[in-house]
C-alpha atoms as one frame of an Amber mdcrd trajectory, in Angstrom:
protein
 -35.752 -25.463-116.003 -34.064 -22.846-113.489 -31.393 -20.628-113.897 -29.854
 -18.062-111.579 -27.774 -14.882-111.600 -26.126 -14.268-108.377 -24.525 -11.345
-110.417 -28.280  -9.999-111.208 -29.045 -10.458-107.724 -31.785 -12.992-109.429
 -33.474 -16.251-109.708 -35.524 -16.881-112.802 -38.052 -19.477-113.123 -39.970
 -21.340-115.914 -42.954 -23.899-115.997 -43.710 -27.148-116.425 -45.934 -28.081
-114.158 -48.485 -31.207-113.843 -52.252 -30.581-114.064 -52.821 -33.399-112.135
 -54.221 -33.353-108.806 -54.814 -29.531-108.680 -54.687 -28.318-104.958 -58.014
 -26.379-104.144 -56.979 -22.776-103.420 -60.147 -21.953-102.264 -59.706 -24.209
 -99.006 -57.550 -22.795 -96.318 -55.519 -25.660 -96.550 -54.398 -25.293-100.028
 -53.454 -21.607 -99.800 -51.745 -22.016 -96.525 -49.298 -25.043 -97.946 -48.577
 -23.233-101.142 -47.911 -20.188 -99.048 -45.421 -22.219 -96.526 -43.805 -23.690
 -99.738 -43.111 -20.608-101.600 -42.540 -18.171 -98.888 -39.124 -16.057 -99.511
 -36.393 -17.408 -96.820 -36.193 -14.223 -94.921 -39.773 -13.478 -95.103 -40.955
 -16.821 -92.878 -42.531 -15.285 -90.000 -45.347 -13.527 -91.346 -48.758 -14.086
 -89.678 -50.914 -16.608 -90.992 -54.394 -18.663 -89.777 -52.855 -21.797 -92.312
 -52.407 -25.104 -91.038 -49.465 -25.916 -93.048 -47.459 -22.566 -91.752 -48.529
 -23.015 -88.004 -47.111 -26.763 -88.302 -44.167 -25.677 -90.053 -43.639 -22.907
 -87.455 -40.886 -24.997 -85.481 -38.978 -25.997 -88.485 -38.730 -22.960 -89.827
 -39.572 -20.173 -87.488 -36.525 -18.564 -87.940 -36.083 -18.090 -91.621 -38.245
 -19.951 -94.338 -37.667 -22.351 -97.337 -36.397 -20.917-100.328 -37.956 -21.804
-103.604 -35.655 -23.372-105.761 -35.824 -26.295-107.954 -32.534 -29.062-107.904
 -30.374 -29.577-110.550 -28.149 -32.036-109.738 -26.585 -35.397-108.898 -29.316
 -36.697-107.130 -31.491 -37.238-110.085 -34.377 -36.486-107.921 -36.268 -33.333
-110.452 -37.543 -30.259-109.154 -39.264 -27.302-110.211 -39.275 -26.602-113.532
 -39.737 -23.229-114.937 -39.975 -20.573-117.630 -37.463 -18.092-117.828 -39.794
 -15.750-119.876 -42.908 -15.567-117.554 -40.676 -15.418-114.501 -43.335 -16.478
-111.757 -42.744 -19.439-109.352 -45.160 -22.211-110.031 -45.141 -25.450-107.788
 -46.227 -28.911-109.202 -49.954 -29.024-108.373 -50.871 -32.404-105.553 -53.285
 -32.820-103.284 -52.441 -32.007-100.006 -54.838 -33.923 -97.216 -56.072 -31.782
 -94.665 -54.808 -33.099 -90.814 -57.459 -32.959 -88.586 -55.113 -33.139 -85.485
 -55.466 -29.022 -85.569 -58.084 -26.616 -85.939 -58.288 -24.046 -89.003 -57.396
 -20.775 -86.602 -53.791 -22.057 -85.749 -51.571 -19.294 -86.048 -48.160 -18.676
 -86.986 -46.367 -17.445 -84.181 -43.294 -14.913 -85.417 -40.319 -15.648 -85.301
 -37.268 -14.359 -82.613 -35.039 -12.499 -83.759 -32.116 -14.740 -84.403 -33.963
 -17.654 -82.665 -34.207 -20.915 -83.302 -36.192 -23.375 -84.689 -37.536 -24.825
 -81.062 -37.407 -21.581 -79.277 -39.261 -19.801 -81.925 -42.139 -22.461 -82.243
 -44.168 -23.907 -79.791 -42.088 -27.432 -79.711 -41.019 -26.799 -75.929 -44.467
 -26.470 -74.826 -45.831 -29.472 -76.654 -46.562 -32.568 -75.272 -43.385 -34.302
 -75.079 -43.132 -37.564 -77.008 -42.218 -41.069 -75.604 -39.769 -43.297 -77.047
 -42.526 -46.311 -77.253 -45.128 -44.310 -78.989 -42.614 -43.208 -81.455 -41.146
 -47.060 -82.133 -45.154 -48.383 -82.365 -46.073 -45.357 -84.796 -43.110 -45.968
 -87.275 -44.091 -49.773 -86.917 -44.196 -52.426 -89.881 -42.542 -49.268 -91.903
 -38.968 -50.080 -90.437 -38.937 -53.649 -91.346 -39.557 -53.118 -94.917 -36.737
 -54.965 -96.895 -36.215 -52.500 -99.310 -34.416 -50.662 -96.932 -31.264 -53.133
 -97.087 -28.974 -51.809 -94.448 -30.575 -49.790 -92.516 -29.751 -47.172 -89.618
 -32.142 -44.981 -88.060 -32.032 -41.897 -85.269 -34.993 -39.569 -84.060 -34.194
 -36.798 -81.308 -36.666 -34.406 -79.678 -35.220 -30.727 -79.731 -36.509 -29.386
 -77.062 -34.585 -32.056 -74.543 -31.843 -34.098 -76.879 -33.465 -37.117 -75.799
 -32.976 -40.074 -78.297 -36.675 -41.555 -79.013 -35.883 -43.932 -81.533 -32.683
 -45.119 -82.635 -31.417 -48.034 -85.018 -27.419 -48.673 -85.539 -27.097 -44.695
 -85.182 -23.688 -44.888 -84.371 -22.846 -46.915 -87.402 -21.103 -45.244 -90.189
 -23.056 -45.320 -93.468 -22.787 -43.836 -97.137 -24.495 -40.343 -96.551 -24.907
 -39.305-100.457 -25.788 -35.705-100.024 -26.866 -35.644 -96.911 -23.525 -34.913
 -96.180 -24.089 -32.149 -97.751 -25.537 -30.798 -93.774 -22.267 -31.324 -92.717
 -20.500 -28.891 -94.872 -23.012 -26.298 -94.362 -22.418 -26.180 -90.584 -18.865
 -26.336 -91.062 -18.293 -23.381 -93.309 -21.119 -21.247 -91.892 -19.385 -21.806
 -88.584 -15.721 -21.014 -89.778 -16.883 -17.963 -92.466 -19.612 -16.677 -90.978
 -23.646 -16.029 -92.773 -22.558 -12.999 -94.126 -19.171 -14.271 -96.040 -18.593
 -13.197 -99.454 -16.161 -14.637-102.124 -14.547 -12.097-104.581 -13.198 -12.176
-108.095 -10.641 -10.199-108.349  -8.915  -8.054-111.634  -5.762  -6.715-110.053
  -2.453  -4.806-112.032   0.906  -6.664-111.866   3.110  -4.475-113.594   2.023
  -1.328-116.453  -0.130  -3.203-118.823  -0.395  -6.279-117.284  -3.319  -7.871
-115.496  -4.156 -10.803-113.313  -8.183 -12.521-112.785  -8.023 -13.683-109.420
  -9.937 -16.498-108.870 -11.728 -16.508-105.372 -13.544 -19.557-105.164 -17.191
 -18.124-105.795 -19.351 -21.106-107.010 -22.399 -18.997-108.107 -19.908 -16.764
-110.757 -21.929 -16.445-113.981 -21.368 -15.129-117.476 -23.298 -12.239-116.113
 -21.390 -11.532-113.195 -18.175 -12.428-115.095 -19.488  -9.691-117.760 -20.450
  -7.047-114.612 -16.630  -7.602-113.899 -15.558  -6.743-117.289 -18.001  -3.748
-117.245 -15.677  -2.361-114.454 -12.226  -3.231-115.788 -12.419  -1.779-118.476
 -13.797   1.327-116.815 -11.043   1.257-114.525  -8.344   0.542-117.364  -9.668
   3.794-119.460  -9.480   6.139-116.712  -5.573   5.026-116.641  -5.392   5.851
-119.838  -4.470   2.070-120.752  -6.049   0.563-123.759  -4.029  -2.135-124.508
  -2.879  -5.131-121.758  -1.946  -8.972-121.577  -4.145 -10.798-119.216  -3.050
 -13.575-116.875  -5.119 -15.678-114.578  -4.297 -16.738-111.275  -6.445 -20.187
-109.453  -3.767 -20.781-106.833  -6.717 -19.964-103.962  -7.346 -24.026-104.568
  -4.558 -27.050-104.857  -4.953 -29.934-106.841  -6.058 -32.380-107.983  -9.296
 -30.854-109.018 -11.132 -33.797-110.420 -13.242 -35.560-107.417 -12.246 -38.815
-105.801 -15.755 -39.997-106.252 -16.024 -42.632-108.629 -18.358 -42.679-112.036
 -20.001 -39.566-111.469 -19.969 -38.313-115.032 -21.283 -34.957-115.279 -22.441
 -34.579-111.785 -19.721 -32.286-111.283 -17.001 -29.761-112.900 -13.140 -29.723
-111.972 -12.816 -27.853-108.549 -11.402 -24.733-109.725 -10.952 -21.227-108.108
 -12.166 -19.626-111.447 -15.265 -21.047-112.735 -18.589 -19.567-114.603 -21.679
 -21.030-114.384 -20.413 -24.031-112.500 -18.743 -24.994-115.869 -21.063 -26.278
-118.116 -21.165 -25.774-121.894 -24.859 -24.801-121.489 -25.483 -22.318-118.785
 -29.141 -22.850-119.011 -28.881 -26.713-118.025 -30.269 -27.663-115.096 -29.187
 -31.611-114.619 -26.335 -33.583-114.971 -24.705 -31.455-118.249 -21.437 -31.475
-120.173 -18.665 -29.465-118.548 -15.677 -27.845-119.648 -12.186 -30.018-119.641
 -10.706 -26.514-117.898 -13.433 -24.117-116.563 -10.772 -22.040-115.308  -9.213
 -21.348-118.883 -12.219 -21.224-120.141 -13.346 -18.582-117.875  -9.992 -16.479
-118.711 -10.551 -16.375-122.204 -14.325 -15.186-122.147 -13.395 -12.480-120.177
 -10.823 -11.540-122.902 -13.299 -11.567-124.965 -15.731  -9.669-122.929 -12.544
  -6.506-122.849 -12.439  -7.002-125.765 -15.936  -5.781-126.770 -15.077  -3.253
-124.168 -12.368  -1.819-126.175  -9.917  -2.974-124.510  -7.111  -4.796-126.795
  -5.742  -8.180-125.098  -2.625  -9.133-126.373  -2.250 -12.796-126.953  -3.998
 -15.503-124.746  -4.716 -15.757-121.020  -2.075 -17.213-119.362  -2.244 -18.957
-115.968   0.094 -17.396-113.572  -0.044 -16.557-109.859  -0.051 -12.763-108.798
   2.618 -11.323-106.407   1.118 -11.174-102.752   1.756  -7.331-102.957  -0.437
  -7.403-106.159  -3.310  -8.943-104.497  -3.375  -7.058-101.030  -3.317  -3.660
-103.278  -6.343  -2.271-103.815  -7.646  -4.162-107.255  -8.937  -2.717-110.404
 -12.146  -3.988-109.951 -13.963  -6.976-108.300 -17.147  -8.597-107.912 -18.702
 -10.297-104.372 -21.298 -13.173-104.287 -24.048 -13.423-102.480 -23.738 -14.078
 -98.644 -22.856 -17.331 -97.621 -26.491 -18.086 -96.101 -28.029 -17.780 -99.101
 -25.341 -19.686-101.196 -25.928 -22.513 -98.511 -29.644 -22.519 -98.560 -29.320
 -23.085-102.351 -26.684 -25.934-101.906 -29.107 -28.028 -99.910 -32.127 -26.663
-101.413 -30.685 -27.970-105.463 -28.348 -30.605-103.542 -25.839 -28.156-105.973
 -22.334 -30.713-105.752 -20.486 -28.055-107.174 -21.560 -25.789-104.257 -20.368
 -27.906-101.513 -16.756 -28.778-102.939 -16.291 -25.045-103.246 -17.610 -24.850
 -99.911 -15.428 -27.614 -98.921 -12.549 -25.773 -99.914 -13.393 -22.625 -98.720
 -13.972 -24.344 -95.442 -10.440 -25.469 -95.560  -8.817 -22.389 -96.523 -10.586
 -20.418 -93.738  -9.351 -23.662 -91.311  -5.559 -22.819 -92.779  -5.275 -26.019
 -94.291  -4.548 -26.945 -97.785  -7.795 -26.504-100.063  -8.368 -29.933-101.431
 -10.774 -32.498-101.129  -9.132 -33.959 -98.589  -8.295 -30.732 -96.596 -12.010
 -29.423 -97.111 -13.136 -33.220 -95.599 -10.607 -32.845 -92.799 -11.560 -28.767
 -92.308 -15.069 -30.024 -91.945 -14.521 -33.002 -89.347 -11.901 -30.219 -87.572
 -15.209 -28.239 -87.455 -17.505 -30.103 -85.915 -15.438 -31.597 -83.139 -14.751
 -27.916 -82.131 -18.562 -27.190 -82.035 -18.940 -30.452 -79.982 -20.067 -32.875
 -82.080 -19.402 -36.218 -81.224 -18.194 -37.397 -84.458 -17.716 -41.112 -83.583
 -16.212 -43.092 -86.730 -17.337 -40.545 -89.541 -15.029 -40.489 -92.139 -15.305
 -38.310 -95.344 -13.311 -38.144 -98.357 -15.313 -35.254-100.250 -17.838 -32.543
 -99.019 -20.458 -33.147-101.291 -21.386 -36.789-100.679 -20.585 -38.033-104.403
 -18.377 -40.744-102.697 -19.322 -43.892-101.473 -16.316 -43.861 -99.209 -17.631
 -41.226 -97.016 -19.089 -42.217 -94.213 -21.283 -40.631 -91.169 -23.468 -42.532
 -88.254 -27.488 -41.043 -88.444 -26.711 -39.751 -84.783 -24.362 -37.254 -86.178
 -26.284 -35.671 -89.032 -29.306 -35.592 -86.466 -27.036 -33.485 -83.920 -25.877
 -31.146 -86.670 -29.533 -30.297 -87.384 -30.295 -29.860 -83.764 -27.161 -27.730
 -83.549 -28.144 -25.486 -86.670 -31.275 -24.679 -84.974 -29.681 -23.717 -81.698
 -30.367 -20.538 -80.352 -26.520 -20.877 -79.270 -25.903 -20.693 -82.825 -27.750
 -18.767 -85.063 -24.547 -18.339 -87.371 -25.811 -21.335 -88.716 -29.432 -21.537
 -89.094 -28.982 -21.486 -93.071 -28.122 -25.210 -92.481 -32.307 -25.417 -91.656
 -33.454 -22.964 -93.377 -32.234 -24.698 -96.628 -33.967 -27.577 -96.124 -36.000
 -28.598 -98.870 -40.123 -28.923 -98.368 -42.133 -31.860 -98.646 -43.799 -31.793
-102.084 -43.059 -28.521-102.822 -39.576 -27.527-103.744 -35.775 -28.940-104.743
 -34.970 -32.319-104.370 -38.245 -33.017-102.333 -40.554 -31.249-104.720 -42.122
 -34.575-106.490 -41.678 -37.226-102.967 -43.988 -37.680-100.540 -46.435 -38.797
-103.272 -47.703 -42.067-101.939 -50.909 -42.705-100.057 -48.407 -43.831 -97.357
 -46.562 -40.726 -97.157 -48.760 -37.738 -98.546 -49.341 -36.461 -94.649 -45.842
 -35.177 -94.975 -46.601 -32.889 -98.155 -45.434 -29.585 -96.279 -44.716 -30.080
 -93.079 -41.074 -32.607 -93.562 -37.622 -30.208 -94.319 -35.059 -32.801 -95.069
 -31.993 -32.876 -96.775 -32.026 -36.034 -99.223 -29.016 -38.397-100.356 -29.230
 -40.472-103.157 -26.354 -42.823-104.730 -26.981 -45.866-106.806 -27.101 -48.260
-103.591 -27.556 -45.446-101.230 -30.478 -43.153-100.476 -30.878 -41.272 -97.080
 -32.868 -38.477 -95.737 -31.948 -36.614 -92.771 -34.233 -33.185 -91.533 -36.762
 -32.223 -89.273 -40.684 -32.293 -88.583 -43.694 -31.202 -86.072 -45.264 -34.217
 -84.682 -48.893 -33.661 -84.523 -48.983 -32.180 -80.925 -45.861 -29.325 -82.525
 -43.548 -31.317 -81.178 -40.086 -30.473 -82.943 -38.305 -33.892 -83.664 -34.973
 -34.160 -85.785 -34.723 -37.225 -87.810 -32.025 -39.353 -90.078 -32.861 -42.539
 -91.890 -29.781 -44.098 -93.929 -30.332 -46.688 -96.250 -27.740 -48.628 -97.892
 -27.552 -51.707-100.343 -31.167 -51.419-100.464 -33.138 -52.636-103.073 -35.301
 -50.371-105.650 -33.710 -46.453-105.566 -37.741 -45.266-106.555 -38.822 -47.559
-103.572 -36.216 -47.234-101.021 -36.966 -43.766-101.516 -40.631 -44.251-100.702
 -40.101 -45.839 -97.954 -37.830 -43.215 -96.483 -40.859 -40.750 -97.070 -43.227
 -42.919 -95.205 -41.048 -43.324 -92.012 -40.944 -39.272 -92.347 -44.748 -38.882
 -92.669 -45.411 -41.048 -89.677 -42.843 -39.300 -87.713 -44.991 -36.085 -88.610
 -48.561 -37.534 -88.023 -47.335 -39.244 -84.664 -48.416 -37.845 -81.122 -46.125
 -40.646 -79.992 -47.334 -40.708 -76.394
C-alpha cells in the first residue's frame, strides 16, 4: 500500500509485487522501460540509449511520470508498497522488445518549458494518414464489448483528426474527466499555487483553524501546524485559549451528487486530514469520517494539547472576521505546488483531489465553491482557453457521476492543449499521466497478448464506472509520431473486458506507422 506526507515533503512506498514474468534487466530493453516508468517527474529529460525513453520522448519530454500507485474509485490497483523498506518497486511483466527502432535511439532533452511535440521528434516524423490509422485499429473497433462506443485520434503536430467515431457525442467520462479539471485549475491558479491552513487570533485567547482547501493535509502536516502554534502562542505568553474552526472557504452541500459511491469519497470540506478516512494508511475505497472537518478541529486540540497548550472546551465551528484572516496569522502550513498535487490526482485517479480542485477552481473563477460552481468554473475555463466544448455537461469534477458528460473530441483537445508550448502552465495535465504497465491506475493493464506493445510507451488517463470505462492520453506511433487519443465506452459489456479492449485500440495506435 502507499501513503504520502505532503507535510514531510514525502512519498513512502511498500511491496507487493508479482514474481511472475520477471523483466530481464540485463537487456537494454528492460532497464530502459523500468527507467521511463520510474523516472522522478522533473527529472524526465535525462540522456538515455533505451528504447522505451526515446519512444516516450514526445509524451513526456517535458516533465516525466511520477511513480505513484492509485488508490481510489476506479478499482483499477496499483503499486503496492512497504512503508518500512521505502524503495519503489514496479510489478515485474515482460515487456516485448519493438523492432520498429534500433537499440542506440536516444533521448533527446527536453526544452525548457516545451512541450510534448516540440520537445520530441513528433514534428519531424512521418506524418500519419487517416486510412492507415482506421485499417491498423481494424476488427478492434467492432468488438461488442465496447457497447456504445465513441472514438477520436488527433496528430499533435498538425490538429488533424485521423480517426474519429461519434466524437462529438457526449458520453459518461468516469475519471477521465478528471483531465478536465486539471487544465482548468492549473490554468486559473497557476503550477506553482499553494493552499494554506491557517491558525489565526480573533480576540486575546481565542483562536480560529482556517480551513484552506488543501486536499493533501495530513496528521503530519496538521501536527507541523500545531508544532508552530503553540510556539507562537508561548512567545505571547498565552497558555491557555478556546479554539474555533472556520470551513466557510467551501459552501454546501458537501456530500457529492454522484450516486452509490460509498466510500469513494469524503464530504467536500475546507478542513480535512488525510482525505478523511478513519485509517490514514488505506489506500482503496476506506471508511470516512461523518465530519472530517470536526474531526480535524478536535485532533488538533489534542495535538496543543500535548503541546502544553490548555484548550478550553471543544472546537467550535465559527467563521473568522475578514480582518482576522488578512492579519498576519499565528502560524500556517502550504501544500505542495499545484503541479505536483495534479500529477498525483491523475496519476491515483485521487476523487478527493479533483473536488477540492473543483472548488478551488471555482473560488479562483469568483463563483460559489460547490460542485456545481467547480463544474461550471471548469466549463467557464475551457471556453476561455478555446476549447470547443460542444454539449459537455458536468455535474462534479471528479467523474463519480454518470450525469456528466464530455464528447472524446474534447478530452483529446485538452491533452493537445496541455502539451502546448502556448501553455506550459499546464503541462502537469501530461505529465500526470499514468504509464502503461508501470504505475497508478495503468500499472496492471496492458497485460494481454493483444495489448502488451503498449507496456511503456501509452500515458492515459483512465475512467471507470460500473457501465462506463474510458481512456483518454497520448502515444508515439512507431515512426515518433505524437498522436492524442480518447476511446469512451459506455453500456458496454464486461468492465475487465471492455477494459481490455480499450488497451488494445491503445497498443495498436502505438505500434501503427499508419501510412
Amino acid at each position: 500500500m502507499r501513503r504520502q506526507s505532503f507535510a514531510a515533503n514525502s512519498v513512502s512506498y511498500g511491496k507487493g509485487c508479482s514474481g511472475k514474468g520477471q523483466v530481464r534487466m540485463g537487456s537494454w530493453w528492460g532497464a530502459a522501460a523500468r527507467g521511463y516508468a520510474l523516472a522522478p517527474t522533473r527529472t524526465v529529460a535525462v540522456v538515455s540509449g533505451a528504447l522505451g525513453l526515446a519512444l516516450a520522448a514526445g509524451g513526456i519530454a517535458a516533465a516525466g511520470p511520477w511513480a505513484g500507485g492509485q488508490r481510489v474509485a476506479e478499482h483499477d490497483r496499483g503499486l503496492r508498497a512497504d512503508r518500512s523498506a521505502g524503495a519503489v518497486m514496479v510489478r515485474p511483466r515482460p515487456v516485448p522488445a519493438p523492432s520498429w527502432v534500433a537499440p542506440p535511439a536516444v533521448l533527446k532533452p527536453a526544452a525548457a518549458g516545451g512541450s510534448t511535440a516540440a520537445a520530441g521528434s513528433s514534428g519531424d516524423a512521418a506524418a500519419p494518414t487517416a486510412g492507415g490509422l482506421t485499417a491498423a485499429l481494424g476488427s478492434a473497433l467492432s468488438d461488442p464489448v465496447l457497447g456504445q462506443f465513441t472514438a477520436s485520434v488527433v496528430d499533435a503536430a498538425t490538429g488533424r483528426t485521423l480517426y474519429a467515431s461519434g466524437q462529438d457525442t457526449p458520453l459518461a467520462p468516469a475519471s477521465t474527466n478528471k483531465i478536465a479539471t486539471s487544465v482548468a485549475a492549473l490554468s486559473l491558479l497557476g503550477p506553482e499555487h499553494r493552499f494554506t491552513t491557517r491558525v489565526v487570533s480573533t480576540a486575546p485567547g481565542r483562536i480560529v483553524l482556517v480551513g484552506g482547501g488543501d486536499p493533501t493535509l495530513s496528521a503530519a502536516g496538521l501536527a507541523a501546524l500545531a508544532d508552530r502554534t503553540a510556539a507562537a502562542l508561548k512567545a505571547s505568553g498565552t497558555g491557555t485559549v478556546r479554539l474555533g474552526y472556520d470551513i466557510s472557504l467551501f459552501g454546501g452541500p458537501a456530500q457529492t451528487p454522484a450516486a452509490n459511491v460509498g466510500d469513494n469519497i469524503a464530504l467536500v470540506q475546507a478542513l480535512t486530514v488525510d482525505e478523511g478516512r478513519l485509517d490514514p494508511h488505506s489506500t482503496e475505497d476506506a471508511p470516512r469520517y461523518g465530519d472530517p472537518a470536526a474531526t480535524a478541529a478536535a485532533g488538533f486540540a489534542a495535538l496543543l494539547g500535548k503541546r502544553g497548550i490548555t484548550v478550553q472546551g471543544s472546537a467550535a465551528r465559527t467563521t473568522a472576521p475578514a480582518a482576522a484572516k488578512a492579519a498576519a496569522p499565528l502560524a500556517q502550513l502550504q501544500s505542495q505546488p499545484l503541479s505536483e498535487i495534479v500529477e498525483r490526482m491523475l496519476t491515483e485517479s485521487d476523487n478527493d483531489y479533483a473536488e477540492d480542485l473543483g472548488h478551488q477552481t471555482a473560488v479562483a473563477a469568483g463563483l460559489p465553491a460547490t460542485f456545481a460552481g467547480g463544474a461550471a468554473a471548469v466549463m467557464r475555463t475551457l471556453t476561455r482557453l478555446g476549447v470547443p466544448l460542444g454539449r459537455t455537461h458536468l455535474v462534479d469534477s471528479s467523474g463519480l457521476s454518470s450525469a456528466d458528460g464530455i464528447p472524446a473530441a474534447v478530452l483529446t483537445r485538452l491533452l493537445l492543449l496541455a502539451s502546448s508550448p502556448a501553455h506550459p502552465e499546464l503541462r502537469a495535465a501530461v505529465s500526470g499521466l499514468p504509464v502503461a504497465g508501470y504505475t497508478g491506475t495503468l500499472a496492471d493493464r496492458f497485460s494481454s497478448d493483444s495489448s502488451s506493445t503498449g507496456l511503456g510507451l501509452v500515458r492515459a488517463k483512465t475512467g471507470s464506472l460500473s457501465t462506463v470505462n474510458t481512456l483518454a492520453g497520448l502515444v508515439l506511433d512507431r515512426d515518433g509520431r505524437l498522436l492524442a487519443f480518447s476511446f469512451m465506452s459506455n453500456a458496454g459489456g464486461d468492465v475487465t473486458a471492455a477494459r481490455d479492449a480499450l488497451d488494445r485500440l491503445a497498443a495498436r495506435v502505438a505500434v501503427c506507422g499508419c501510412r
